[in-house]
C-alpha positions as CSV (number, residue, x, y, z in Angstrom):
1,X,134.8,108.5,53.0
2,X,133.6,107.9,49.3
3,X,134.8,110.0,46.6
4,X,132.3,109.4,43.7
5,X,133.1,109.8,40.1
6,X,131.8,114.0,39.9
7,X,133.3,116.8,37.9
8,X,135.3,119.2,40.0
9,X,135.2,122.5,39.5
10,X,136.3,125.7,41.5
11,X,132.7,125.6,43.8
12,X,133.6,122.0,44.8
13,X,137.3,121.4,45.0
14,X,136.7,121.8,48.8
15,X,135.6,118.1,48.3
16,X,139.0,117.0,47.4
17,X,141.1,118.9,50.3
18,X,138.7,117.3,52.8
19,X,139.1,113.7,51.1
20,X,142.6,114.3,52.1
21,X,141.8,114.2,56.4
22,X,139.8,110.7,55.6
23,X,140.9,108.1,57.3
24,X,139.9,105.4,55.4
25,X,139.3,107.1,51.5
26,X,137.4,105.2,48.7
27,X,137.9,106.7,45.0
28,X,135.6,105.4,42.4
29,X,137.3,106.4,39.2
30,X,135.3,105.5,36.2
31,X,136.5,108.2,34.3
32,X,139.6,110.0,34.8
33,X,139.9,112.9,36.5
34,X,141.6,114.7,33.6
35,X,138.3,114.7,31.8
36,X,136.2,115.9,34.8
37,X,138.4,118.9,36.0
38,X,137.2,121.8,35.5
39,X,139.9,124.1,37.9
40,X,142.6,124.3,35.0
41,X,144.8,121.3,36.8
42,X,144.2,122.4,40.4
43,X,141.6,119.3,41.0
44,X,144.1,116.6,38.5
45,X,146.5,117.6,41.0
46,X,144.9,116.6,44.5
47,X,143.5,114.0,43.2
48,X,146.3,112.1,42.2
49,X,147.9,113.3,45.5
50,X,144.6,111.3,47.5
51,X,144.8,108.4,44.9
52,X,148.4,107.7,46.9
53,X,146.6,106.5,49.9
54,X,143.4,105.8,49.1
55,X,141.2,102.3,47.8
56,X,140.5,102.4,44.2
57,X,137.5,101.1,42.6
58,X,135.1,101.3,39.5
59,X,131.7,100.5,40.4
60,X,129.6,100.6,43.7
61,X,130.5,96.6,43.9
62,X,134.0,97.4,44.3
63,X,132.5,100.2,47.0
64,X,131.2,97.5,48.9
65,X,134.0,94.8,48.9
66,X,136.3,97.3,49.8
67,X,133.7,98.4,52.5
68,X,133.8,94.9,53.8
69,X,137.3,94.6,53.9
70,X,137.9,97.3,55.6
71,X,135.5,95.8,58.6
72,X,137.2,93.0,59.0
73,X,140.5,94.7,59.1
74,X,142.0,93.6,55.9
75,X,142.6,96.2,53.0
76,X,142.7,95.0,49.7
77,X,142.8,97.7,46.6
């Protein structure tokens, strides 16, 4: 699963509890989430609960190598 750089609010937090069953979870943080949350701390906090176990990247290049390395069985974040 890919968890874009979006604002959260209280219609799409849903998005972050469901990030959380991934099995393999790609965050692309360009901006932090502090400044996209719109759920007075409830999304800050899942997030950086799914940022624990999850690939981090900044740009959809990053998407891709991670993509990659994750077929070929090698995980690199």
């Amino acid at each position: 699963m890919i968890l874009t750089n979006i604002p959260i609010g209280f219609a799409n937090i849903k998005n972050l509890k469901a990030a959380g069953e991934a099995q393999n979870l790609i965050i692309v943080e360009k901006e932090p989430i502090e400044k996209r949350d719109y759920t007075k701390g409830e999304a800050t906090k899942l997030y950086h609960e799914l940022k624990a176990n999850a690939a981090l990247v900044k740009n959809s290049h990053g998407v891709l190598d991670t993509l990659k390395s994750m077929e070929s069985g090698v995980h690199h974040e």
